[in-house]
N, C-alpha and C positions, 0 to 999 in steps of 0.2 A: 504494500500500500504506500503510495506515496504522499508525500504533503502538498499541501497546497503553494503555491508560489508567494513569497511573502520578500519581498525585499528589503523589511526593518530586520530582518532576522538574519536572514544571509550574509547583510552588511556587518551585522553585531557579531556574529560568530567569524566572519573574515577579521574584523578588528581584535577580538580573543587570539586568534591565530596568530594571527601578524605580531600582538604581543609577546606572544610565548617567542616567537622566533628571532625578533627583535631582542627579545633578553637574552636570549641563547650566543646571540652576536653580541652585544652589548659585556657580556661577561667574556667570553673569550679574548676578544679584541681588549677589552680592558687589562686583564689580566696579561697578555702578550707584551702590552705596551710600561705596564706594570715593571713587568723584568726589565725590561731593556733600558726602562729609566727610574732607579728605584730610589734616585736620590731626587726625583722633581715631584711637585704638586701639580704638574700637568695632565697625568692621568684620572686624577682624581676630582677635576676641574672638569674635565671629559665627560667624566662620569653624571656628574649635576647636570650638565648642559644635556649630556642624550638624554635624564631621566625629563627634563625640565621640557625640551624639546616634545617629545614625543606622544606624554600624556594630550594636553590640549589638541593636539595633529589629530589624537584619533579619534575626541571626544566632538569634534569638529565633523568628523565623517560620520558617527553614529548619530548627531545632532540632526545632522541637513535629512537623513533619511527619514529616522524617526518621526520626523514631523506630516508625513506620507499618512491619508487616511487608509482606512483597510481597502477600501475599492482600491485607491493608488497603490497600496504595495502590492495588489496582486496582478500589476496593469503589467503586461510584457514589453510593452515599448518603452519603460523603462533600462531595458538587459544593455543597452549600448551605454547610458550613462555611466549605470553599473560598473561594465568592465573599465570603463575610465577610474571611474573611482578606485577601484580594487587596485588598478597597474600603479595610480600614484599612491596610493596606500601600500604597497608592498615593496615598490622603489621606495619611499620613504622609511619602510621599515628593514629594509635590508643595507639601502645606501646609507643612511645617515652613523652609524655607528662607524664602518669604513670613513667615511668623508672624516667625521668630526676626528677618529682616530689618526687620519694621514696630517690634519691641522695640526693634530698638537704635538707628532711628532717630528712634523715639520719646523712648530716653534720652540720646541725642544731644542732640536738640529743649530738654531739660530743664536739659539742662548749660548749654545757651548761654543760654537764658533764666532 
């Protein structure tokens, strides 16, 4: 039996996701960057900024859908926004840990030299 099409729920469950995987990056990459600079407070500066970043980013995407009556979330001509959404929701979730980690070990790089 399947469910019914509901795109508040899709979105809320993509954003659950994204979170989990976003942490998953967000702790490796820190950690990584961790070692290689264990005398700076730029890792850990990182850390605030991705956490600080990425709450508001994704309560921003569950906000705009949420607001969808139930006829609207079960409208299909919806699916193209959708996927917009999703690609910058998961670029955002996957890219910004990378990005913000190349910043600061970039300005790491810069202090020492």
């Amino acid at each position: 039996m399947t469910r019914p099409l509901d795109w508040r729920r899709k979105v809320s469950d993509s954003v659950a996701y994204a979170l989990l995987v976003y942490t998953g990056l967000q702790i490796f990459v820190t950690i990584n960057t961790l070692r290689g600079n264990s005398a700076s407070l730029l890792p850990y500066m990182a850390l605030i900024v991705l956490i600080a970043a990425i709450v508001p980013a994704c309560r921003r995407f569950e906000h705009r859908w949420n607001r969808l009556s139930d006829a609207a979330a079960a409208d299909p001509r919806f699916g193209p926004a959708y996927r917009r959404d999703m690609v910058a929701l998961w670029v955002l979730a996957i890219g910004l840990p990378f990005a913000l980690a190349g910043l600061f070990e970039l300005l790491a790089y810069l202090i020492r030299h």
